[in-house]
C-alpha positions in Angstrom: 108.8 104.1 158.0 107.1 106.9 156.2 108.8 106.0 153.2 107.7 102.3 153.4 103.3 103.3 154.5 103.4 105.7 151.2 104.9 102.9 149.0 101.8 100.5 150.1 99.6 102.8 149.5 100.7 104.0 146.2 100.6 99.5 145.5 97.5 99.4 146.8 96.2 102.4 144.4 97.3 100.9 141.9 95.9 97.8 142.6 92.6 99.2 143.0 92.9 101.4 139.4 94.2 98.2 137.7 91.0 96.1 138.6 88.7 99.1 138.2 90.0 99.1 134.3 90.1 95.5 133.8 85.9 95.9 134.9 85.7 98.3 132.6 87.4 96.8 129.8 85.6 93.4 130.6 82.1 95.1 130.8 82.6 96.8 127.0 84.0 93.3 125.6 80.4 91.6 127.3 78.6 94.3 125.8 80.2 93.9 123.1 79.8 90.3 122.7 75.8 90.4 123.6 75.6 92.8 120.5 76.8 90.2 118.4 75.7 87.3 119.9 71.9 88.9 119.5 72.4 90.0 115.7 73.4 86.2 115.0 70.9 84.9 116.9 68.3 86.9 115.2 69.7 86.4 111.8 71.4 83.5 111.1 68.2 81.6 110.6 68.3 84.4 107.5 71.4 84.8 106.2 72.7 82.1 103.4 74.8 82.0 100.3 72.0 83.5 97.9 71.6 86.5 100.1 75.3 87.0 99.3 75.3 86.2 96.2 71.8 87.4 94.5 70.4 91.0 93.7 67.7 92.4 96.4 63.6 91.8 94.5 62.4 95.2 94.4 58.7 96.1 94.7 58.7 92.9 96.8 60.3 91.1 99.7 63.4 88.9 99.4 66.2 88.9 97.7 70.1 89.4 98.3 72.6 92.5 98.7 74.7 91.0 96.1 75.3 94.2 93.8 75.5 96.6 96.9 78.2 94.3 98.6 80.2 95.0 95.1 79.9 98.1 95.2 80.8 98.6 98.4 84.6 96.8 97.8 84.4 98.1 94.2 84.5 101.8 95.6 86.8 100.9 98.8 89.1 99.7 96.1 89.1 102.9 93.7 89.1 105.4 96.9 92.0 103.8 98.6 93.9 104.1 95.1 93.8 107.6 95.0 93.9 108.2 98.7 97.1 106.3 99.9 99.4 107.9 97.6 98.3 111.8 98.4 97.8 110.9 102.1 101.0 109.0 102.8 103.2 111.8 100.3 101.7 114.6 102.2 102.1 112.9 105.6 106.1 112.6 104.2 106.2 116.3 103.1 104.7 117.6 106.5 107.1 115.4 108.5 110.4 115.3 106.4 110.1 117.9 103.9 108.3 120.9 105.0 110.1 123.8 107.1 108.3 125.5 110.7 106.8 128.4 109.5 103.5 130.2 108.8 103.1 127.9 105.3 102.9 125.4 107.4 100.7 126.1 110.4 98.4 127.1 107.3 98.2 123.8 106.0 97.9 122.5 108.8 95.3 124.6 110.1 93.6 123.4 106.6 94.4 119.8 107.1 92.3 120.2 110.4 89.3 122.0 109.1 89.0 119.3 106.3 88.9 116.5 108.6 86.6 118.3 110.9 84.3 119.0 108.2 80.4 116.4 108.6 80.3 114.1 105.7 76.8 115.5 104.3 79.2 118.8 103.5 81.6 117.0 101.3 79.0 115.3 100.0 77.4 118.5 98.8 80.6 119.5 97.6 81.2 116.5 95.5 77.5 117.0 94.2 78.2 120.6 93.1 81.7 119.7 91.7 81.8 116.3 90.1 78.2 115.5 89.6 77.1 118.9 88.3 80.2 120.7 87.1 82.2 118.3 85.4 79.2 116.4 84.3 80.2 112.8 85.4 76.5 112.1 87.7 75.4 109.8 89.8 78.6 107.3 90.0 81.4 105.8 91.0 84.2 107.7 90.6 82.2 110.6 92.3 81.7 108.7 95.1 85.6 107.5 95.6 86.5 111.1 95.2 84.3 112.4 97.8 85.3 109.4 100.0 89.1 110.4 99.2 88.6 114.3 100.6 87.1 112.7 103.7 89.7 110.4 103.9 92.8 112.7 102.8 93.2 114.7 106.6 93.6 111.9 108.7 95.6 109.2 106.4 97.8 112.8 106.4 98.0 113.4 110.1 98.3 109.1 110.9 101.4 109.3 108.0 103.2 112.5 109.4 102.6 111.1 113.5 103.9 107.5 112.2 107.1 109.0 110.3 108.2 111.4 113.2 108.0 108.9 115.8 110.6 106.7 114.0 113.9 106.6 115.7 116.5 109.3 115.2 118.4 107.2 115.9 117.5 105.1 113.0 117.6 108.1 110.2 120.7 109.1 111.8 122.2 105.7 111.0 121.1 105.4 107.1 122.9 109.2 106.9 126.1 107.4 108.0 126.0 104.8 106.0 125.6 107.4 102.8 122.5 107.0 102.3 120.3 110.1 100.4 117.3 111.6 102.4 114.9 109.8 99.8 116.9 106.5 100.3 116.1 106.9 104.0 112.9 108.1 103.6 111.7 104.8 101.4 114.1 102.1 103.0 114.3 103.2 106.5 111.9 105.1 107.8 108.4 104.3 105.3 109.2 100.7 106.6 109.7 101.4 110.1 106.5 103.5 110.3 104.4 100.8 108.1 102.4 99.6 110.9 100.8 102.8 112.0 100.2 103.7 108.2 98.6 100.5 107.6 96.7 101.1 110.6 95.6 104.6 109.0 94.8 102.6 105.8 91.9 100.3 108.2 90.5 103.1 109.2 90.2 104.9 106.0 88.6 101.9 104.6 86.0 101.3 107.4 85.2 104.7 106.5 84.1 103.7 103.5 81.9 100.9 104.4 80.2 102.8 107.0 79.9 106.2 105.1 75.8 106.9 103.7 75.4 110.8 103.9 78.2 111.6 101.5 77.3 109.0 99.3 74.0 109.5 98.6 74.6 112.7 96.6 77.7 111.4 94.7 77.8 107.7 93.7 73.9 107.7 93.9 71.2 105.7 95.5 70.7 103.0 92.8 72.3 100.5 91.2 71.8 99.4 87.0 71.4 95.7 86.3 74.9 94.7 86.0 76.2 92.0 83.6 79.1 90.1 85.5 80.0 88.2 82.4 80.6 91.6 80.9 83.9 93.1 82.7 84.6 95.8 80.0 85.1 99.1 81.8 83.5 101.0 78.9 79.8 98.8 78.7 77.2 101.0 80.5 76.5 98.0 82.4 79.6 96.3 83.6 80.4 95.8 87.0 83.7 97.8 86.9 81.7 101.0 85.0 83.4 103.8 86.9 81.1 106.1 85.4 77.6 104.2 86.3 75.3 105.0 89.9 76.4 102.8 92.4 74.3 102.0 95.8 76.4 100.9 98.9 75.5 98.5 101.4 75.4 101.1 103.9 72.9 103.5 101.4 70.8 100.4 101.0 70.5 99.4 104.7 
């Protein structure tokens, strides 16, 4: 009889938690919702093709967000490039490769500081090193490069999590079969974990949409007139310059 009252009650706890979270989770998605609902409201009256597609009028009022939009996918483009590789190898190192030990704790103690390090810091950094030092200003590929060191710890730390929660099971049948660890490693278990690194890849890129601080002292806070009939990477104008200032939409907002 004891047995049986506790067992209600635990059901009826649990009754009561489940529709306290289904509140919760319906009040943030009505929230959520109102926000965008309102910001359409407000501004689809605005928004139209030729704000999408022309340069902003400066000095005056109007124009479009053409070039900053470009920009923005121009520089999500050449970060993710250099980011993917280095984060998902050293998310394969730290999982597969590299042995318990004081080594490692070091790096990942590093790997920890990195990511906890404010954006306006790494983009000093990037000012110091690639604007200053090496020369290269106010540009693109100073930008994607800053964007990368934010980017690097956690594409690492999503990588290693995703690989060691593959199956042993798994791994353990590739080694049967006579498979090599780096025939495992790229047919079984990269595959496997592919959904959790592409998840790591969204989240790197949202990064760099919604990133301002450390952009503003490495890819700049203006924008040449660009010639779109001119896709040459070496004309001082082209839109694929890697080497010319280059505001994002989040810098210009």
């Amino acid at each position: 009889m004891l047995i049986e009252v506790n067992d209600m009650n635990s059901k009826t706890a649990d009754k009561i938690a489940t529709t306290f979270f289904y509140i919760i989770a319906s009040s943030v998605l009505l929230l959520l919702f109102f926000i965008i609902g309102y910001i359409l409201y407000k501004g689809a009256s605005v928004i139209n093709i030729s704000f999408i597609t022309t340069p902003p009028k400066f000095m005056e009022a109007g124009g479009g967000v053409m070039p900053q939009l470009f920009n923005s996918f121009y520089l999500l483009v050449l970060s993710m490039i250099i980011t993917i590789p280095l984060g998902v190898g050293a998310g394969i190192y730290m999982a597969e490769y590299a042995k318990p030990g004081k080594i490692t704790d070091f790096i990942r103690l590093c790997i920890e500081t990195l990511a906890s390090l404010p954006s306006i810091i790494i983009g000093l950094f990037g000012f110091l090193i690639f604007v200053t030092k090496l020369n290269w200003g106010f540009s693109l590929i100073s930008g994607a490069l800053a964007i990368t060191i934010l980017n690097i710890p956690s594409m690492t730390r999503i990588s290693e999590d995703a690989i060691k929660s593959v199956p042993s099971g798994i791994k353990e049948a590739s080694y049967a079969l006579g498979a090599a660890k780096w025939e495992t490693i790229k047919k079984v278990i990269i595959p496997t974990a592919m959904p959790q690194i592409i998840t790591g890849m969204i989240l790197a890129g949202g990064r760099v949409f919604g990133e301002a601080a450390a952009l503003l002292y490495t890819a700049g806070m203006s924008t040449p007139n660009l010639r779109f009939n001119n896709l040459n990477p070496l004309y001082k104008a082209s839109p694929f310059n890697v080497m010319r200032p280059a505001e994002t939409l989040a810098v210009y907002i």
